[in-house]
C-alpha positions as a Python dict, from the first residue, in 0.01 Angstrom:
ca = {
    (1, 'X'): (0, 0, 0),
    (2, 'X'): (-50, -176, -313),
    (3, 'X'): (-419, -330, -353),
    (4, 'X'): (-520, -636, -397),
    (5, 'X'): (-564, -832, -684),
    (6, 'X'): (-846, -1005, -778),
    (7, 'X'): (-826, -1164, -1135),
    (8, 'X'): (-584, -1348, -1351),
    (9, 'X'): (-517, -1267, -1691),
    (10, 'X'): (-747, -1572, -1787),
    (11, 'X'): (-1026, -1386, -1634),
    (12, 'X'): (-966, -1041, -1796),
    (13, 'X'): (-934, -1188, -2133),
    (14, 'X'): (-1248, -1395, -2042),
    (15, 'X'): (-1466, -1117, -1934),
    (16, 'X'): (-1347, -918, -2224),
    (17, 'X'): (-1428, -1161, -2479),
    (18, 'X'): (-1787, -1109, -2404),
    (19, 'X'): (-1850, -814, -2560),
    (20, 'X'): (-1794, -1026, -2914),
    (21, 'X'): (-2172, -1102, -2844),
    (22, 'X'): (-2291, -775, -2745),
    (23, 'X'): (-2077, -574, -2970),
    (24, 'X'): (-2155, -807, -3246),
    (25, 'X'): (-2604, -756, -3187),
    (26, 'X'): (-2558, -347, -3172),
    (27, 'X'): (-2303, -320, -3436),
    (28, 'X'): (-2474, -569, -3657),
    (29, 'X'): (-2791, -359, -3630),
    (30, 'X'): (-2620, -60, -3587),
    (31, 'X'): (-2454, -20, -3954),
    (32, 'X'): (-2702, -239, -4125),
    (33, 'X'): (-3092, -269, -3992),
    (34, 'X'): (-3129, 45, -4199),
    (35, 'X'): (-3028, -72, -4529),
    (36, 'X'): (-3135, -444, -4523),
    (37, 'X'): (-3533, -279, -4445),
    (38, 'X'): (-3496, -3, -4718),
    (39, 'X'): (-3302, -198, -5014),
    (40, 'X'): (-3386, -574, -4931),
    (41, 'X'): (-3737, -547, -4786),
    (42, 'X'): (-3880, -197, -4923),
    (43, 'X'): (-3964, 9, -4611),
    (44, 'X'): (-3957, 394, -4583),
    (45, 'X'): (-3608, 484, -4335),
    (46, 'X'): (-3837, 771, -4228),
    (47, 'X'): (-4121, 531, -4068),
    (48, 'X'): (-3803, 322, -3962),
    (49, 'X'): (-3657, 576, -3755),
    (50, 'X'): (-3952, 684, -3573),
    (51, 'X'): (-4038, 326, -3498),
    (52, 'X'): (-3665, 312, -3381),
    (53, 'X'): (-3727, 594, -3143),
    (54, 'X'): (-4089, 482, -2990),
    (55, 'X'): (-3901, 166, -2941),
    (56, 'X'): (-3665, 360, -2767),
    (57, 'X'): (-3935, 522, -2536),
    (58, 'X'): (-4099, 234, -2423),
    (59, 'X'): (-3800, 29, -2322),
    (60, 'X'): (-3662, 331, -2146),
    (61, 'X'): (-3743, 225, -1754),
    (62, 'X'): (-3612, -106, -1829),
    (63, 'X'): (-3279, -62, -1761),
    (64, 'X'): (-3311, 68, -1468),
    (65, 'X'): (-3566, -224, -1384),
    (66, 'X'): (-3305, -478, -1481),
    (67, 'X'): (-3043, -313, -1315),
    (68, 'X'): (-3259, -320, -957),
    (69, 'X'): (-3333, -663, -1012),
    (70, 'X'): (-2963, -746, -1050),
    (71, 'X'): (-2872, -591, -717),
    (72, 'X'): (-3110, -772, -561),
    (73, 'X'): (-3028, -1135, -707),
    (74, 'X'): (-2858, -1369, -532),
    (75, 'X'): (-2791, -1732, -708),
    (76, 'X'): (-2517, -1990, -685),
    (77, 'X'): (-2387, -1815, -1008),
    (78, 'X'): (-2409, -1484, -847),
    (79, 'X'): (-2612, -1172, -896),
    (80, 'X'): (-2521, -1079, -1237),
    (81, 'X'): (-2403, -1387, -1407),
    (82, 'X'): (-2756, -1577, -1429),
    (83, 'X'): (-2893, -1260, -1627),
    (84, 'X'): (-2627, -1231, -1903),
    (85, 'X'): (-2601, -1597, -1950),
    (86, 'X'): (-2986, -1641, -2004),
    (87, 'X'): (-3067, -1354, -2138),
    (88, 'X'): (-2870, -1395, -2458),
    (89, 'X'): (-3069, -1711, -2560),
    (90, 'X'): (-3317, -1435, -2596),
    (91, 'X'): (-3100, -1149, -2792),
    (92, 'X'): (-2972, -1421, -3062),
    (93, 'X'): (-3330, -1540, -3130),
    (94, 'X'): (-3475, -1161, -3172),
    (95, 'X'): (-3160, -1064, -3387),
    (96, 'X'): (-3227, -1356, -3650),
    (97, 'X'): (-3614, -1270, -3611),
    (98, 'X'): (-3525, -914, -3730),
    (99, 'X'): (-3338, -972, -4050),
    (100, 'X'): (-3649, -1248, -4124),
    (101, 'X'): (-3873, -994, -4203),
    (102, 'X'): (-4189, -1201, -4370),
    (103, 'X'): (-4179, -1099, -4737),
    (104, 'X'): (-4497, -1200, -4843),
    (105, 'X'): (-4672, -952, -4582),
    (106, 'X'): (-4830, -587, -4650),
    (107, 'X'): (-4582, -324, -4528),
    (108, 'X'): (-4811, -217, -4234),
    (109, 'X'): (-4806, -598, -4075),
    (110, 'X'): (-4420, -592, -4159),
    (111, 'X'): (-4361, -285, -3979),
    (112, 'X'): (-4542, -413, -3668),
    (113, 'X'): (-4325, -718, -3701),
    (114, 'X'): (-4046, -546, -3697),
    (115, 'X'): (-4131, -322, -3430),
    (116, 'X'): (-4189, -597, -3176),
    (117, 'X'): (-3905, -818, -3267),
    (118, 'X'): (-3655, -467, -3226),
    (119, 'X'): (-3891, -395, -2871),
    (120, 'X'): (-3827, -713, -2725),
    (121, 'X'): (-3427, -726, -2831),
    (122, 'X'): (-3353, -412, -2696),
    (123, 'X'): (-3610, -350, -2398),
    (124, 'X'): (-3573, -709, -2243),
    (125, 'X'): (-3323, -932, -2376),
    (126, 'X'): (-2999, -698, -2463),
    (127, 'X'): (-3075, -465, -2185),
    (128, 'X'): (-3084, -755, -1911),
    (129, 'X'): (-2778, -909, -2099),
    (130, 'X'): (-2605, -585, -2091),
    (131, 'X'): (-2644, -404, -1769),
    (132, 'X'): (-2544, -761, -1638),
    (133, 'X'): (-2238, -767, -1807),
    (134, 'X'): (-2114, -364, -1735),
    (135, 'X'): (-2211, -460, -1346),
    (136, 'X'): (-1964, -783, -1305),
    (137, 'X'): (-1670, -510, -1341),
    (138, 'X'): (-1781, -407, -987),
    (139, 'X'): (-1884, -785, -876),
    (140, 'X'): (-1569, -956, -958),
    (141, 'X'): (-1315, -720, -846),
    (142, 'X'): (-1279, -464, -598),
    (143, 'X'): (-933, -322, -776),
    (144, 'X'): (-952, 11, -937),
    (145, 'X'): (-625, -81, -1142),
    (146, 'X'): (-798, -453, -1260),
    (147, 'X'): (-1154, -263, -1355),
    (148, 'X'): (-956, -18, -1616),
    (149, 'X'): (-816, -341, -1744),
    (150, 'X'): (-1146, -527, -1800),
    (151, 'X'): (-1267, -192, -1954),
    (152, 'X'): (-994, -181, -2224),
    (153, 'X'): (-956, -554, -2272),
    (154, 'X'): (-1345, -543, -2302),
    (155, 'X'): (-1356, -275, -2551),
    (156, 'X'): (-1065, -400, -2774),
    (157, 'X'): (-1272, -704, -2830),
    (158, 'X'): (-1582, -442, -2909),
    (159, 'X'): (-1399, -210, -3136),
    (160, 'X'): (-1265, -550, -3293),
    (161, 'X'): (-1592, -726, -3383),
    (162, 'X'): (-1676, -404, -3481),
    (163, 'X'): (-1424, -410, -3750),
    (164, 'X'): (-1495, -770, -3854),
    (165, 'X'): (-1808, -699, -3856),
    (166, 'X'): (-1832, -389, -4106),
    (167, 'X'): (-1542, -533, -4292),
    (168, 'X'): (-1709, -863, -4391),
    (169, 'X'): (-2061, -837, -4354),
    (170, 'X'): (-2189, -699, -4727),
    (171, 'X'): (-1899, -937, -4856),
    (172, 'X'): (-2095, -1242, -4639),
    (173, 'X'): (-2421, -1141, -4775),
    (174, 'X'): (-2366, -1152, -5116),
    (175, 'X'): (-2163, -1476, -5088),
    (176, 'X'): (-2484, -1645, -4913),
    (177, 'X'): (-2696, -1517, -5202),
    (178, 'X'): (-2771, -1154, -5115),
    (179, 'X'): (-3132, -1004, -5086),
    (180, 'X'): (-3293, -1104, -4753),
    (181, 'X'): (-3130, -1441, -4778),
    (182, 'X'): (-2855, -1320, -4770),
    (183, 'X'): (-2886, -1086, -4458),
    (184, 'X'): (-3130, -1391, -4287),
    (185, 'X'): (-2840, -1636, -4276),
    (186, 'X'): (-2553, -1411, -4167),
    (187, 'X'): (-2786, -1251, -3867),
    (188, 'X'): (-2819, -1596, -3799),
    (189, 'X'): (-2463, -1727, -3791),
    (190, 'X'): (-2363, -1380, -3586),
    (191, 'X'): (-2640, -1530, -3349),
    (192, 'X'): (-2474, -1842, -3263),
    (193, 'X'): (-2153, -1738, -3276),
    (194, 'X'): (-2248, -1451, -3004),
    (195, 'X'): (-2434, -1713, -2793),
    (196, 'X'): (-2124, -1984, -2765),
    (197, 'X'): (-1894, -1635, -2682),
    (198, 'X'): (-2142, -1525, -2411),
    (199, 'X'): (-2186, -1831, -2239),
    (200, 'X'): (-1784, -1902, -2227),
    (201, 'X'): (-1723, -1531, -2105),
    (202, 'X'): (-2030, -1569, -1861),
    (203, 'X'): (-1786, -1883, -1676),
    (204, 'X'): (-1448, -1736, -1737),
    (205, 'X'): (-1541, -1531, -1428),
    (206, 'X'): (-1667, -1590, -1054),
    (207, 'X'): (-1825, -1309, -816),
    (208, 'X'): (-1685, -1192, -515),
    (209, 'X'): (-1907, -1274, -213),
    (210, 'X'): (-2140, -1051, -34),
    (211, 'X'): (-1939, -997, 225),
    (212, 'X'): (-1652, -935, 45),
    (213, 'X'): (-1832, -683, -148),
    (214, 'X'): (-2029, -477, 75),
    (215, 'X'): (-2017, -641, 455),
    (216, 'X'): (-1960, -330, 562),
    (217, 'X'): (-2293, -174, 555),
    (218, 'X'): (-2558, -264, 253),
    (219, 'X'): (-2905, -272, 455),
    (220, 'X'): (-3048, -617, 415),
    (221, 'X'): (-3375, -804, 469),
    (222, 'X'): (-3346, -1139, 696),
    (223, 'X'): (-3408, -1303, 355),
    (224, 'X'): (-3062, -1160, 217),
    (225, 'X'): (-3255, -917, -20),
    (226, 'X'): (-3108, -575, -48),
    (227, 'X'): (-3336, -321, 131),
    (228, 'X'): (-3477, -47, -75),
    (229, 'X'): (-3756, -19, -363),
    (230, 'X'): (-3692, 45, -762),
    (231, 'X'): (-3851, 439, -697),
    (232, 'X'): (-3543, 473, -403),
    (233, 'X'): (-3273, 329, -653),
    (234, 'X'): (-3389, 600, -932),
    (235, 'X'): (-3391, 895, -665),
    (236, 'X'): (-3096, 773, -561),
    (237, 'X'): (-2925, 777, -964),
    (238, 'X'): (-3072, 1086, -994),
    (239, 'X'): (-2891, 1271, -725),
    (240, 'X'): (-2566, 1123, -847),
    (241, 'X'): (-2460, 1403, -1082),
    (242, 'X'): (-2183, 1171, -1236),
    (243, 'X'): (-2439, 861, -1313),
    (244, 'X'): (-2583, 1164, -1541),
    (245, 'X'): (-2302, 1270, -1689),
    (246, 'X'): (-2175, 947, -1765),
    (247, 'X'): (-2529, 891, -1901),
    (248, 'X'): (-2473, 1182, -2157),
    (249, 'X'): (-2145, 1059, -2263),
    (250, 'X'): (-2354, 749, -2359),
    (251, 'X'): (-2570, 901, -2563),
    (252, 'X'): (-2324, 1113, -2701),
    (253, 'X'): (-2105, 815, -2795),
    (254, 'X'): (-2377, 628, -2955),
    (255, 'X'): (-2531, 876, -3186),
    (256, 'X'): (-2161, 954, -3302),
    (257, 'X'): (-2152, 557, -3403),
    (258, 'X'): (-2490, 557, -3554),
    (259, 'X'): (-2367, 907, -3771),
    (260, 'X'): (-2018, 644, -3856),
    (261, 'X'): (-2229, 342, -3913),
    (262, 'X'): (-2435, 551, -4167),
    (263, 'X'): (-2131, 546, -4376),
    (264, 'X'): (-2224, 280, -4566),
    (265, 'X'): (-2454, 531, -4771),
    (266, 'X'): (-2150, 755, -4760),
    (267, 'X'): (-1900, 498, -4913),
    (268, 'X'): (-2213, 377, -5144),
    (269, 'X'): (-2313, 755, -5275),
    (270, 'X'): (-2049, 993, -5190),
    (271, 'X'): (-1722, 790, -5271),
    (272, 'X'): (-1902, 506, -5517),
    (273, 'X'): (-1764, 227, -5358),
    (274, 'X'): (-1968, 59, -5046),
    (275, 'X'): (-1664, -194, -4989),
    (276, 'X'): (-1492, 142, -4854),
    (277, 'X'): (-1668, 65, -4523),
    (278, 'X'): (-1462, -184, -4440),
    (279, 'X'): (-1089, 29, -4508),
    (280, 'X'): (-1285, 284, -4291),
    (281, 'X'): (-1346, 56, -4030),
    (282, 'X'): (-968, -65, -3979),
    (283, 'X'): (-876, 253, -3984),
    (284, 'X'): (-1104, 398, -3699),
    (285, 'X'): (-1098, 52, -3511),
    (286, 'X'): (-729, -96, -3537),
    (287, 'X'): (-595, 274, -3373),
    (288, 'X'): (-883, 248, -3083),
    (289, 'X'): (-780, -73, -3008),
    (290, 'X'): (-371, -7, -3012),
    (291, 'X'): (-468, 347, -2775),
    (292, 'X'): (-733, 67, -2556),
    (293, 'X'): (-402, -135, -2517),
    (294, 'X'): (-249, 162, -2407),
    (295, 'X'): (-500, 335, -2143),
    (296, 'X'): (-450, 127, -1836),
    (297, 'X'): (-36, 250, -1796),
    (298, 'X'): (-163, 559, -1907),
    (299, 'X'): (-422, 596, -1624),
    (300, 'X'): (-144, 445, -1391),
    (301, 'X'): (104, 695, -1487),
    (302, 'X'): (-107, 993, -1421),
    (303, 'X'): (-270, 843, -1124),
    (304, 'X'): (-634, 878, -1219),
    (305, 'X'): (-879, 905, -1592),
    (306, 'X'): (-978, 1308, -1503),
    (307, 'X'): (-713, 1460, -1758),
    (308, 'X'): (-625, 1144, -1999),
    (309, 'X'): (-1016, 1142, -2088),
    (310, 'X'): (-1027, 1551, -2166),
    (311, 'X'): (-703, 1573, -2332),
    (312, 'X'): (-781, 1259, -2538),
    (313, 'X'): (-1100, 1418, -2648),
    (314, 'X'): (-944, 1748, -2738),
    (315, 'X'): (-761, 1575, -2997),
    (316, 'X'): (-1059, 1390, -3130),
    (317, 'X'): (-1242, 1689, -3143),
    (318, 'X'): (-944, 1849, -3350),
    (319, 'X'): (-930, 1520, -3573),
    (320, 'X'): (-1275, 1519, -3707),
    (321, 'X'): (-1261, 1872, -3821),
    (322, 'X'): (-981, 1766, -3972),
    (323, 'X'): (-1194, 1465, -4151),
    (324, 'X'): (-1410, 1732, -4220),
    (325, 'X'): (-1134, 1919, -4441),
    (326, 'X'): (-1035, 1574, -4620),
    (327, 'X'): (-1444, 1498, -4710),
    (328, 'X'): (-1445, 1858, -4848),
    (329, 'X'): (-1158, 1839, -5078),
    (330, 'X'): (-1191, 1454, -5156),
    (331, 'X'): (-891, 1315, -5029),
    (332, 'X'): (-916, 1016, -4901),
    (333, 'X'): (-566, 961, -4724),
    (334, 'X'): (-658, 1315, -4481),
    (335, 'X'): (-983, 1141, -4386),
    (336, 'X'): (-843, 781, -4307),
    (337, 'X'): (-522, 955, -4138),
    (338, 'X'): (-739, 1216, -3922),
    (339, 'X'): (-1014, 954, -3857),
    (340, 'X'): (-735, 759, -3692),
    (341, 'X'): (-586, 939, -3505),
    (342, 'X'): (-910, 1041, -3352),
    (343, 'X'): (-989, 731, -3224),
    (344, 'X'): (-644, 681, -3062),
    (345, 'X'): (-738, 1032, -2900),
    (346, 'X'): (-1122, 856, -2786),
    (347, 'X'): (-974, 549, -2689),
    (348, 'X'): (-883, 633, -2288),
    (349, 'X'): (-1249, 734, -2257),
    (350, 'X'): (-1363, 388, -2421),
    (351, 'X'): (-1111, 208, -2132),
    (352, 'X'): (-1194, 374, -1860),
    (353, 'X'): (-1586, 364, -1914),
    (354, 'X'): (-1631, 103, -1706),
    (355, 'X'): (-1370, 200, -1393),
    (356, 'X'): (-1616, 544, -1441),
    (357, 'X'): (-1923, 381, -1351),
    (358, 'X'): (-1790, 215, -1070),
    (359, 'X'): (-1661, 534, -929),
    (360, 'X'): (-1982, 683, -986),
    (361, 'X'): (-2126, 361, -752),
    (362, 'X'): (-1863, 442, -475),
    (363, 'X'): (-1988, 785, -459),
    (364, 'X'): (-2386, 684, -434),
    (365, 'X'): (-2229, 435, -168),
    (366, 'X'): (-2044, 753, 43),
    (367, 'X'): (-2346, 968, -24),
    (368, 'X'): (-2616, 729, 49),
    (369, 'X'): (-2452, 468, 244),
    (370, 'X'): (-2593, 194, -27),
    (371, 'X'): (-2441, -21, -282),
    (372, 'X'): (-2640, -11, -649),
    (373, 'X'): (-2382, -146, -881),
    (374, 'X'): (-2628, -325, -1088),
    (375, 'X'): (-2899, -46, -1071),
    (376, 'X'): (-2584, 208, -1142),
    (377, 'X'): (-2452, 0, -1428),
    (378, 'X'): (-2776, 70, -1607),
    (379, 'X'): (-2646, 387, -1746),
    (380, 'X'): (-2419, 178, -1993),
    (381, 'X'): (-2738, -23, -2116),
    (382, 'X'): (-2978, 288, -2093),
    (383, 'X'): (-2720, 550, -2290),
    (384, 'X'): (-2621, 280, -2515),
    (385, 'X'): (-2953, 196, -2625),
    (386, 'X'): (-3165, 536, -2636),
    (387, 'X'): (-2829, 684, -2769),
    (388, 'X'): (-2823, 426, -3054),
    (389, 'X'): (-3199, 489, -3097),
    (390, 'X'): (-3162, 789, -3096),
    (391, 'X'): (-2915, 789, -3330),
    (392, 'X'): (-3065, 574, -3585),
    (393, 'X'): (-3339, 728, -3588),
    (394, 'X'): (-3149, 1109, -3684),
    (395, 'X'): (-3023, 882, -3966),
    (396, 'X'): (-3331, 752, -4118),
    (397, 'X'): (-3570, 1066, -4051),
    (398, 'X'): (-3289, 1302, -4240),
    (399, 'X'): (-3219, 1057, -4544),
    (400, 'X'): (-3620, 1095, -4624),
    (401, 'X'): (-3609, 1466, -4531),
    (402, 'X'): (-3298, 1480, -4751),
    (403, 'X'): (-3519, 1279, -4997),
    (404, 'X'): (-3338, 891, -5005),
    (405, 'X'): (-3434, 735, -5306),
    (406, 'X'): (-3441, 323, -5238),
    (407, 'X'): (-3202, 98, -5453),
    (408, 'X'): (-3104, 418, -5647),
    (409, 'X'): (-2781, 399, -5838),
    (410, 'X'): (-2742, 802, -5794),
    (411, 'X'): (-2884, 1009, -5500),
    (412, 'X'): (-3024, 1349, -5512),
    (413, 'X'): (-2805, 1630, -5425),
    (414, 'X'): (-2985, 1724, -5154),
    (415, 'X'): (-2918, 1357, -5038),
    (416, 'X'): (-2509, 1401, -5102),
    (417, 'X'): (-2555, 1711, -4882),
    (418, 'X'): (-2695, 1568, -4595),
    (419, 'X'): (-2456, 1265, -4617),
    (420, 'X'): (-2177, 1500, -4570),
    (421, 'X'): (-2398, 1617, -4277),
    (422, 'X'): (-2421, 1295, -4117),
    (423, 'X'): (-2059, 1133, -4186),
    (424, 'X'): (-1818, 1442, -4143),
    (425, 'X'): (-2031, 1676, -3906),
    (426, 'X'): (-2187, 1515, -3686),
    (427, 'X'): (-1890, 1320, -3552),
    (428, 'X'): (-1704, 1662, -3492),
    (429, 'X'): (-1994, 1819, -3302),
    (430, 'X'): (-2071, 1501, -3067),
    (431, 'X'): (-1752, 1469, -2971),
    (432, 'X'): (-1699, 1864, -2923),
    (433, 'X'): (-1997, 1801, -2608),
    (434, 'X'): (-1832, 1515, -2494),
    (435, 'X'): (-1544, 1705, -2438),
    (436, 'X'): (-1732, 2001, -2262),
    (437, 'X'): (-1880, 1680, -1980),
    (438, 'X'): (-1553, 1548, -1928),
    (439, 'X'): (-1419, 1860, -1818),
    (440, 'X'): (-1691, 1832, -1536),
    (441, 'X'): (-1677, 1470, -1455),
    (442, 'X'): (-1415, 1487, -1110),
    (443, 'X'): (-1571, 1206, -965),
    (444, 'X'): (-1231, 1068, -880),
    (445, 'X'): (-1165, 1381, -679),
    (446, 'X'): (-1539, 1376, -548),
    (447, 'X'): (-1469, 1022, -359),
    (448, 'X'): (-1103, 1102, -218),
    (449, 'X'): (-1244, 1388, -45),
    (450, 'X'): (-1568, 1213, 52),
    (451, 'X'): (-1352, 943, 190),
    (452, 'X'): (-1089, 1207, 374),
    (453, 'X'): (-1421, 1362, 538),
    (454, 'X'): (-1554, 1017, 678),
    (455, 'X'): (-1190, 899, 796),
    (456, 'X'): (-1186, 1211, 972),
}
């Protein structure tokens, strides 16, 4: 029997279009934090990094926190909803604050500053704005088909501002007067733009009810409340071996962008020409996109995401050694063709994500006999975030090991060395352990038996 559906295309189009705000705070900071506070305000990348990564520590319960807090909302907008509307105000304020980096202070008061304004973005604001967002794929439909859907109309719109994003953004600083002007107003401009995009995705969509969701069993309080503590909801993540695996994948995924993003010291040192970030970017996000438009008949047509996801990743695996070959020899053509292709190859992964987690939170629900969506959905915000930190960080501590020279027209050769490191490398490897989890993650399989045992 066919299942029932849930959305109209309206609605996928209008959930997807939210990640143009998200997508546009991480990749903003993603491919650029580093070089506006090394060449615009002075700062060493290797004190950046590490500040990147205690960041990174502190704000590492919080998603978790958030994700709790979601599940146990309940609003006339729903549980998720009031949490990625509201919390946005907050991201677009912090992302201006941390391309205004006071130029008239010492370097120790503007590393603080920067600190707390890159704390409070990532620990409070864009995790709360997140993990809200990843958990209305489980809120507003109950169809496995329509959640593969929202994942690859979601990402297209992420791999898109992605694009836009690297393509125009060191065009759009120079043409609003470069230097920390320059990277002031356009942080600022991304900031309103993402808040308008939020708030029109955030009512493009309506929850399910309660009962509709979960009348079946979720233990309640007479207040409505959902009955267990923050330390259960951890235990409970914790025993769900697919929650951590999809949490590696995370990571994974996000230090592979932050090795990408640091292509614009690639471009810049290697191949001379920084404007080669953007020809880059079409080429790795125009084919993720077309193989994101692809994925849900895909998944339909092989009945499930276990073999798409590993065979997709075999070929990206293949495809950045390939890049490899092309950095090595200089040609160009090899490393946009191979580059390519390897995103079409990662692109059922990117999809699917989303469909993952909730499979993941339908097996904590046949295990454990509760529903966690929002504490589940954390993974997304939590792998996303110490994964980019993590990430970033790799980047900044190995251009000063590798000896970065600020505003230098020609790097050291140790410096070329480790670029080639970071930009042709790294990719291959990440996505070589990526593979390895996917050919472990069965969770699809896990629930049809669990559900064959408790029909029996």
């Amino acid at each position: 029997m066919e299942e029932k559906r849930y959305l109209k295309w309206y609605n996928k189009i209008g959930y997807g279009a939210g990640d143009i705000a998200g997508s546009g705070v991480y990749n903003f900071l993603a491919a650029f934090v580093m070089i506006y506070l090394t060449n615009a305000i002075g700062l060493n990348p290797g004190i950046i990094g590490t500040l990147m990564m205690l960041s990174k520590l502190c704000d590492g319960v919080s998603d978790i926190f958030f994700g709790a807090m979601i599940d146990k909302t309940r609003s006339k907008l729903g549980r998720a909803r009031p949490w990625m509307l509201y919390a946005f105000i907050g991201c677009a304020v912090t992302m201006a604050a941390i391309y205004a980096v006071p130029t008239s202070w010492g370097q120790t008061a503007q590393y603080i500053y920067f600190f707390i304004t890159y704390t409070l973005l990532n620990a409070v604001f864009y995790t709360a704005n997140n993990v809200a967002y990843g958990t209305l794929t489980a809120l507003i439909t109950k169809n496995g088909h329509e959640r593969v859907q929202m994942g690859s109309i979601r990402f297209m719109f992420s791999y898109g501002t992605s694009m836009v994003v690297q393509a125009v953004t060191v065009g759009a600083v120079t043409f609003f007067g470069g230097g920390v002007v320059g990277w002031r107003t356009v942080a600022i401009i991304y900031s309103i733009i993402g808040l308008i995009i939020n708030t029109i995705s955030c009512f493009s969509v309506k929850e399910l009810s309660d009962e509709e969701l979960d009348g079946e069993s979720n233990e309640m309080t007479e207040d409505g409340k959902v009955k267990y503590s923050l330390k259960d909801a951890a235990k409970m993540l914790l025993h769900n071996k697919y929650y951590l695996m999809i949490c590696c994948i995370y990571i994974f995924q996000q230090i592979y962008s932050a090795m990408i993003n640091a292509g614009i010291f690639f471009m810049t040192y290697v191949l001379g020409d920084a404007n080669m970030l953007g020809t880059f970017a079409v080429a790795i996000n125009l084919p993720m996109i077309l193989g994101l438009i692809a994925t849900p008949f895909l998944v339909k047509k092989l009945n499930g995401m276990y073999k798409l996801n590993l065979v997709g990743y075999v070929i990206g695996t293949v495809s950045r050694g390939l890049v490899i070959v092309g950095g090595y020899i200089g040609n160009v053509p090899m490393m946009l063709v191979f580059s390519a292709l390897a995103s079409i190859g990662m692109s059922p992964l990117q999809g699917d994500l989303t469909a993952l987690i909730a499979s993941a939170s339908e097996y904590t629900y046949l295990t454990e006999n509760k529903r966690i969506d929002g504490t589940m959905f954390s993974c997304s915000s939590f792998g996303t975030k110490l994964g980019g930190g993590i990430g970033t960080a790799l980047s900044g501590w190995m251009l000063a090991a590798a000896g970065y020279v600020n505003n230098a027209a020609i790097q050291p050769a140790s410096c070329i060395t480790m670029l080639h490191f970071m930009y042709l490398w790294m990719p291959m490897l990440i996505n070589f352990a990526i593979m390895l989890i996917l050919s472990r993650l069965k969770v699809e399989k896990a629930n049809e038996e669990l559900m064959a045992e408790k029909n029996a």
